[in-house]
Structures are given as C-alpha cells and as structure tokens.
N, C-alpha and C positions, 0 to 999 in steps of 0.2 A: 542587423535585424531588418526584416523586409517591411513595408508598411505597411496600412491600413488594411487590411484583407479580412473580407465579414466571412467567419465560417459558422456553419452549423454541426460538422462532422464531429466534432469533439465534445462527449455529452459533459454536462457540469456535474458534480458532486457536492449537492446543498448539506449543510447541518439539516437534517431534516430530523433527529427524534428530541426528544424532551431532555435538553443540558441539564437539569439537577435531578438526581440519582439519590435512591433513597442511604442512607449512612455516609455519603458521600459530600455534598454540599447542600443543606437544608437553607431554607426562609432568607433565596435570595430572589432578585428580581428576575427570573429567566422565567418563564412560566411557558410548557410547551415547544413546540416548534415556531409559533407564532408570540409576538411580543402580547401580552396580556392586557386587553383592552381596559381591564378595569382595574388592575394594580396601580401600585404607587407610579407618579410621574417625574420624579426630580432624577431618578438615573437617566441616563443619555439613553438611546436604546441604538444599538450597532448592530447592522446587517454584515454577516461574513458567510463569502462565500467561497466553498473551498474547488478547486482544479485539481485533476491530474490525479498522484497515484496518493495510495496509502500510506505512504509515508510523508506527504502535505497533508492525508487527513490529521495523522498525529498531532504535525506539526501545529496546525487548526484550534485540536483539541488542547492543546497547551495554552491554545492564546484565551480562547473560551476563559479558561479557569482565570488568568491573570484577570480578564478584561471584568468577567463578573467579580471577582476577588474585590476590585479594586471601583466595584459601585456601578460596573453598565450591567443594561437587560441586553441580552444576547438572542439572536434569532438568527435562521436559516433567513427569513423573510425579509427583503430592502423594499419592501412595499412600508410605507410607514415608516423605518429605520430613520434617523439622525444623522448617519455617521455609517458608509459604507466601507468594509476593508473585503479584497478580493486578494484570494492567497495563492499568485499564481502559477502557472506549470509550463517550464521552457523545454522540457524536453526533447519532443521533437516541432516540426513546421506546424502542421495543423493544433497541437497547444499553444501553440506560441499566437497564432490566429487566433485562436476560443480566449484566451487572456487577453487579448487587446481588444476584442469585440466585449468581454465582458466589463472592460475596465469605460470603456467607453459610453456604455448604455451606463452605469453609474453617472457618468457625467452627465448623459443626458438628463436622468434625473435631477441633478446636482443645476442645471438652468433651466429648469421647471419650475424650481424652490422647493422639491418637494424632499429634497437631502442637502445637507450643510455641509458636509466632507465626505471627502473621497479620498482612502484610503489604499494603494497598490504596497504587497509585501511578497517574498517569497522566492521561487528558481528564476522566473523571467528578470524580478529586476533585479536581484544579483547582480548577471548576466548583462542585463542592456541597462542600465538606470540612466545614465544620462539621454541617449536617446530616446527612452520613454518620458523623462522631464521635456527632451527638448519638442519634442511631437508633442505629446498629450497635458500641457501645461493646466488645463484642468484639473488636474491630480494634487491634492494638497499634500501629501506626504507619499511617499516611496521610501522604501525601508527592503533591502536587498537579506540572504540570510545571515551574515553575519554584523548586522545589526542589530535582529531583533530582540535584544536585552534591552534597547533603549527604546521599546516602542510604548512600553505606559509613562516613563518619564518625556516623552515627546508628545505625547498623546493630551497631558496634563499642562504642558508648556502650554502648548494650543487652548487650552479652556475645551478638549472633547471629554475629558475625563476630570472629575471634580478634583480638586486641589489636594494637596497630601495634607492631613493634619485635621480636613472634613470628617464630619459624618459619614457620608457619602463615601468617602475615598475609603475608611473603614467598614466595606459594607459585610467583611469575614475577617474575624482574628488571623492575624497572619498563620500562626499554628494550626488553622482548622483548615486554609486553604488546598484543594486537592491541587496537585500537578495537571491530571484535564479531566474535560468534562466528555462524555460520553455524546458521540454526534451523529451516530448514523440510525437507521430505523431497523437496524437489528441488534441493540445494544447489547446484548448476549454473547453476542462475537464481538473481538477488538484488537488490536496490533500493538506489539510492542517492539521498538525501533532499538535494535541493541548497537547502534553504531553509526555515524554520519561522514558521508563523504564516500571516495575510491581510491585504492591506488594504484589499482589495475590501469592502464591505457589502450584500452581497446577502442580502435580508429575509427571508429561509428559512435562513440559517448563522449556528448557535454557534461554528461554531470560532474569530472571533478573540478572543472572550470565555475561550475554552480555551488557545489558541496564541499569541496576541498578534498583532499586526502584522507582516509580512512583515520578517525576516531574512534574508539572503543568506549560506551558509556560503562560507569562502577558499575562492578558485579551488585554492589548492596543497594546501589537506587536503584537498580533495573527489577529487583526481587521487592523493593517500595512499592513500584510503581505496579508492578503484577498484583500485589496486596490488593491495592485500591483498585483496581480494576475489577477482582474477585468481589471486595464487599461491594461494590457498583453493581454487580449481579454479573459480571463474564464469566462464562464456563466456556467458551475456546476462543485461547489466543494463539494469535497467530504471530511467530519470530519472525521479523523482515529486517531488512540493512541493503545495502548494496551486494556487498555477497556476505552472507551469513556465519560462512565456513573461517571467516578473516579474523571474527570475533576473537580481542586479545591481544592478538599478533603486535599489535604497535606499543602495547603495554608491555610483552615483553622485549620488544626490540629496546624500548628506553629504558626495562630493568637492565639488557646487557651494555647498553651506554654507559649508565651512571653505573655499574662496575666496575668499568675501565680492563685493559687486559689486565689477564691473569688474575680477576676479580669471581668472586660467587654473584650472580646476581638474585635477586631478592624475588620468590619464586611467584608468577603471574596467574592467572586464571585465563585457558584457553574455551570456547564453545562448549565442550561436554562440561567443564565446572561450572560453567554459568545455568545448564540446562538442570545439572544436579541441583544448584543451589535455587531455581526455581521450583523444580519438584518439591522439594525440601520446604522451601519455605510458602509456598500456595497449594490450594486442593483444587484446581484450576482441572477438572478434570480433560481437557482435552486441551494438548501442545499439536500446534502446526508451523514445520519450516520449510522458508518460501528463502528463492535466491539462492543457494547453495549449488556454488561451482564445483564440478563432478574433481576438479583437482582436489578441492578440499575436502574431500570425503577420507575420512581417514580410519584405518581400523577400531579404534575408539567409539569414534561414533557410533557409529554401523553396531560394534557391540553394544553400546548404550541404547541405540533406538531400539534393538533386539528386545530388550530387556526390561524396556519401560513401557508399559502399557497404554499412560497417559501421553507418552510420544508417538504421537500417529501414525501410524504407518502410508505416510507419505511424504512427498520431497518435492518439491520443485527443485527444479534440476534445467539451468536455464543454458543449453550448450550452443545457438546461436547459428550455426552451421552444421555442415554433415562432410564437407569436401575441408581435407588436411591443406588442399593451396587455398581455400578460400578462410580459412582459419586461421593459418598464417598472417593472410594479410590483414586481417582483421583485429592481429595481434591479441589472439583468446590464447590463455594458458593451455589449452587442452588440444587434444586431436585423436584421432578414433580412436585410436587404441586404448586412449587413458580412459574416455568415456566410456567404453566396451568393459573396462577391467573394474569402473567403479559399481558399472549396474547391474555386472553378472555378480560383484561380490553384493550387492545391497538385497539383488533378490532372492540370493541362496540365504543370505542371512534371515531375514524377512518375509517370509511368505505371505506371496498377499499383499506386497507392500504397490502402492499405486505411486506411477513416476509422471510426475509433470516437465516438459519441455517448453523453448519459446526457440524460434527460430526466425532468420531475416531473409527474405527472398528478393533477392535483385542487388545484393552488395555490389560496386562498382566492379568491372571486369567480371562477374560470374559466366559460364560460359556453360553452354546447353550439356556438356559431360559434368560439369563442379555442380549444377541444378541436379542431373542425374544419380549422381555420389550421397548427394544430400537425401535423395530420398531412399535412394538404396537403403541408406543407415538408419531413416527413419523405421521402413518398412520390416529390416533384422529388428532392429530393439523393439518398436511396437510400445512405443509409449501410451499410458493410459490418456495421458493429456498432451494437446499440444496448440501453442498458442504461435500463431504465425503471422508476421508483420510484414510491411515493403519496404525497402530502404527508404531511410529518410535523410536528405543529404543536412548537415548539421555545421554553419559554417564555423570555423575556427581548429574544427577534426583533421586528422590524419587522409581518412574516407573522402571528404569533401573537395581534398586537390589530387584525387586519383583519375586515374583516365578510366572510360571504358563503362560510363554512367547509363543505362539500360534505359530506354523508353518505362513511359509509365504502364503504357498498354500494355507491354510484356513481362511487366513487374507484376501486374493486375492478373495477368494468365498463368503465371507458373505460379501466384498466391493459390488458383482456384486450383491448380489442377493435385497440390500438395495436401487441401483440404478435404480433396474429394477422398485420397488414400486416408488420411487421419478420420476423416467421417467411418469409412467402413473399418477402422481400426477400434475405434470408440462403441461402434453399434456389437461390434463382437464382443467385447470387453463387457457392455451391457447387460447383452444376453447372456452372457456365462453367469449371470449374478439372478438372473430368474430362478424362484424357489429358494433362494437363501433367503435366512435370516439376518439381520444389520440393525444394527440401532443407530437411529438419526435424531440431530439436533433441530428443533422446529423454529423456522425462522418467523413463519406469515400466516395467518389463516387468509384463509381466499373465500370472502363473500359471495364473489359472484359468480364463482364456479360451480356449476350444478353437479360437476363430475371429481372435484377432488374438493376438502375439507382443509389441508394444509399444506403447505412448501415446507421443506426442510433437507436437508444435507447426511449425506450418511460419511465416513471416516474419510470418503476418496474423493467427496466433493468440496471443494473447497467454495468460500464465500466470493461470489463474482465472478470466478473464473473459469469457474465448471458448472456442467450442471446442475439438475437438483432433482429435488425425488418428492413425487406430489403423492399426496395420501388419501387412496378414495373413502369416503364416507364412512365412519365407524364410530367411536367414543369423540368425547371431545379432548380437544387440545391446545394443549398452552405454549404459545413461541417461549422460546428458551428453557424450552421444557426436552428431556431424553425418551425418547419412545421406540420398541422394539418394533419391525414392522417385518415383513414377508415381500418381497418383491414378487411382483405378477405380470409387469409388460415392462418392456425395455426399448427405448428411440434411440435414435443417434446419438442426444447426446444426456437426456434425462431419463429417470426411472419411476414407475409409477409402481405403492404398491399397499397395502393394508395393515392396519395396526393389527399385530399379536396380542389375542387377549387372553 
C-alpha cells in the first residue's frame, strides 16, 4: 500500500438520512442524520462513515442495525460522535487515498479529545491491516471483512458499547431487531446484496483478494430482507453483487459435490428463482439489475425480464472493453461476439429495454487500433449508458506486472475523446424520449430552483449513475412518490419535463 497521500478526488458517502424508519426500528436512540441534542445520553453516540460503492453502503447499513440494536445513537455526523468507525473502500488508488485521509482526520480528532476511538473496518483493511496498524497506530481497532461478526463483541470488550446483560446493551428485543437501517437521503431507493466475493479473475480486480470468492446469500433471507426494506418504505430496489448473473452457481456446484458421482443432486435455486421468489414474496414495485455479465445473460432471463413488468427494463451490463486482444488479456469471459449476441437477443426481446455499460481506458499495452475497436463497438451497440474509467494499476493483480503501462496524459485523452462519442450517444437517446409519456420515481424536491419543483428518475435512470428528470413547476410532490410526467426538453445527459394531470 502506498502512503500517506491526502486526496480529495474520491467523494465520501456519509449516512446522511434518518436511521429509524417508521414499522421498522421504533424508540431507539438514533434521531435523524444528526445525534439528537436533547435525547437520552447514556448510549455511546458513533459516527460512521461510509466509502466507495454500494455494496459498503449495505454493508454500513448492517452495522447501523447491530450497533443501534445493541444501545449506540448512530449518526452520519463525527462532529460530537464518541466513537468514530470509517467503512473503508480499497478498490482502486485514489479510494485507497480518500480512506487513509479519512481515517486520519478521525484521529486528528481523536488528539483534540474531542473523539475517544477510532474505529477503521471494511475492503482497505481486509487487504492492508497490518500495515494500516503499523503506520496509523492511532487507530484503536481495525476489523478487515471477514471479521466483522466480532465487531460488537470487541466493541463491548473495549467498554465503547455497554456490556451484554445491561439495559443499555438491550436497547431492541433481539426478535424486533432489523438486519439494516436505512442510510442514504433517498430512502425510497435501496440495494440489495445477493452475493459476496468473485470468482472471476479478471487482471485489473482486487476484490477477490478483499471479498473472497463468490458466495451466494439464502434465497429466503434475501426475500426477509426485501420484506423489511418494503415495510422501511423502498419502492425500488436495486439487485447488485459482483456479477449478478453468478447468483446460485456455487450452491449448486456444492449440491453436485455432496452427490458424489453418479449422485441426483438436491435441486439449487439459480438468478431467475431468486427474482421469482422476490416478486412473489414483496410488492416492491420496481426491480433493478446492476453488474450482470453479458456471459451470464441466459435465455431464461431475458424471458423473465420480458415478462415481468416489475423487472425494469434495464441492465447494466458491465463489458470492460471493446477490443477481443484487449479482453483477453484482461481475462473477461466475454468478447464481441458473445456481447453482440446477448444485446441483439435482450433488445428483440425487450423493447425499450435501456443498457448500461462500464468500460477501462488505458489497460496496460492498449494500442491506438484496441482504443479504436473499442469504440467501433461502442458506437454499433450504442449503449444507453456508459460509465468509463482509467486504468488503475492495483498491486497484487495480474494487470499490475504487465508491460506497456500508458502515460496518465494519454489515458486522460482517449477517457475524453470516448465520452465525447457516449455524450452524443446519450443526447440522441434523450431526444428520442421528447413527447413521451414515463412515469418516474421522485427522489428531492429542489427549493431553490426557480425552474424545476422536483428531481426524480424515470425506468432508464438509475440512482447515481445516470441521469435524472427534473420537473417543472406543476402540482406538488412527494419524494418516493410515482408520478406520470410528459417529457419536454432533453440534455446530454438529463431530461426535463411536466407532470400529467
């Protein structure tokens, strides 16, 4: 791990909305986004703040529950906080900078006096934990991911968390305790993690050296946890994992284990049973899946999303390249053809169906024709969405001891000159949508907009990663409310447009 390196480029991701949700976790001490000045004072009060992707925030929202469960007041906010935990994000260089800068300014707090611990947990110290002890020995605890089962029973060693057998330490019947508490400021939206780890080895990803190898969570706690999400108030969740399409796969490989040959194995539940048995068992009216590698798109699917109205019509669809040598090397399962053969069959099935991409520009050795391939492929398929990064060299990777490592300048110029295609790719895609009708999810009223009334998301927009559709002036409106609207102007990459009345 490299050291000390203060960056700003990697924005943070705070708990920012109100952790207790109404049917969910009633009359505990979390009050708001902010610790509540004038509630009880004998809970510890813990600042957590979360890094990096959405599946840290889950992870986040998991500890929430434990930590209030078990008697602390929980807050986005380490101003005031006791007791800070930072859930960090090793992914690529510059997370890996925003969590040591984060973790640090904790400490600076922590010799001010104005915080007692400091708490580091998550991808980063997985990954480096002794070197994070042996550098930042201000850190009272470091807790990597496959630890954190023991982080309220170490939390309570320590005296940060009231002793098991208190008042305090019963501050929720264990039976009423949720799995998590709701943390970001559009609680309406939320994610649900069907799966931890990889077992893909593709030569650019740490994470199965952070996550481990692809697990599959039960099909009947994943449709629990969707429950509670719905009585929380979600109306669209979003399926994430590593790759989504995986889901299962490992449950039935150890069904055919423990058959042995010439055995029946005992029959598994692949992605579409699990999406069944979500439908089935939540009125969640809007499903979104994200991460789904175009290998794993299988006829099944593709007939089920057809088919289910509540499965959105859309995909991310994360293919990484455009050039078959540079996908190779990169060790992706796929290469044009397969990608070509999964999107012509998604959008004959689907009409309408909006496809998100993510791609890497400047993988080591890329060469001015494997740049050019890539965007060739881009510019036939014409993705609705595409999200495009620089290499990041990641040590410990395949990637990392290849020759043929690109200046950053030139990684920065073929970034621009791909997004300049994806822009005019976007803004047509936009304009084709003036004069439709669409019904979107309302995330924000906007105060201080004199020119629109609300933000929200129509079927193709996803949370964060797309744009969004601002609402000029009409009725009022309520985030996490459905409203039919009319599109009237179209930008690059949002839509503006009028409530239907």
């Amino acid at each position: 791990m490299s050291g000390r390196v203060r960056s700003r480029d990697l924005p943070v991701f705070p708990v920012t909305a109100d952790p207790v949700r109404p049917g969910v976790l009633p009359d505990v001490e979390a009050v708001g986004h902010r610790i509540d000045p004038t509630g009880p004072r004998s809970g510890p009060r813990i600042g957590l703040v979360t890094l990096g992707c959405d599946k840290n925030t889950v992870d986040s929202e998991r500890m929430m529950a434990a930590l209030v469960g078990h008697g602390a007041r929980v807050s986005s906010e380490i101003d005031g906080a006791d007791v800070v935990i930072i859930n960090t994000c090793g992914f690529i260089e510059v997370a890996k900078e925003q969590s040591v800068d984060t973790i640090l300014e904790a400490c600076e707090m922590k010799a001010r006096g104005g915080v007692k611990a400091v708490v580091a947990v998550g991808c980063l110290v997985q990954r480096y934990k002794e070197d994070l002890a042996a550098e930042i020995p201000e850190v009272d605890l470091f807790m990597g991911l496959t630890e954190m089962q023991g982080l309220i029973p170490e939390l309570r060693r320590r005296g940060i968390l009231p002793k098991e057998g208190s008042a305090r330490a019963a501050a929720v019947p264990n039976m009423e305790r949720p799995l998590r508490l709701l943390s970001t400021d559009t609680p309406h939206t939320s994610f649900l993690k069907v799966s931890e780890g990889c077992d893909h080895t593709c030569a650019f990803c740490a994470i199965p050296h952070m996550r481990g190898l692809h697990r599959s969570a039960p099909i009947e706690e994943l449709v629990r946890e969707a429950n509670e999400l719905e009585a929380a108030g979600v109306r669209e969740l979003n399926v994430i994992s590593q790759d989504t399409t995986w889901y299962g796969r490992d449950l039935r490989r150890a069904a055919v284990q423990a058959a042995g040959p010439g055995g029946t194995p005992e029959p598994t539940p692949l992605l579409p049973d699990l999406l069944r048995a979500l439908l089935e068992g939540t009125s969640i009216p809007w499903y979104r899946l994200f991460y789904m590698y175009p290998s794993g798109i299988t006829p099944e699917l593709v007939e089920l999303l057809a088919g289910e109205a509540r499965l959105l019509p859309y995909l991310d669809l994360p293919i990484q390249h455009g050039s078959d040598t540079v996908l190779k090397r990169m060790r992706r399962p796929e290469r044009q053809d397969t990608i070509r053969e999964r999107i012509a069959h998604l959008r004959e099935a689907i009409p309408g169906v909006v496809l998100r991409t993510t791609v890497i520009v400047g993988f080591p050795g890329e060469t001015d024709r494997e740049f050019e391939e890539m965007l060739a492929l881009l510019g036939e398929i014409r993705f609705d969405r595409v999200g495009a990064f620089t290499f990041s060299l990641e040590e410990g990777t395949p990637a990392a001891e290849m020759d043929g490592h690109l200046p950053e300048e030139e990684k920065r110029e073929r970034l621009e000159v791909l997004m300049d295609l994806q822009r005019e790719v976007s803004f047509e895609r936009n304009e084709a949508l003036i004069g439709t009708r669409q019904t979107i999810l309302v995330d924000h009223l906007l105060q201080d907009d004199p020119e629109h009334v609300a933000e929200g998301r129509t079927r193709g927009q996803a949370l964060d990663v797309d744009g969004v559709t601002r609402v000029v002036p009409g009725r009022e409106l309520e985030p996490g409310s459905f409203v039919e609207v009319e599109i009237v102007e179209a930008l690059e990459y949002d839509l503006i447009a009028r409530v239907v009345e």
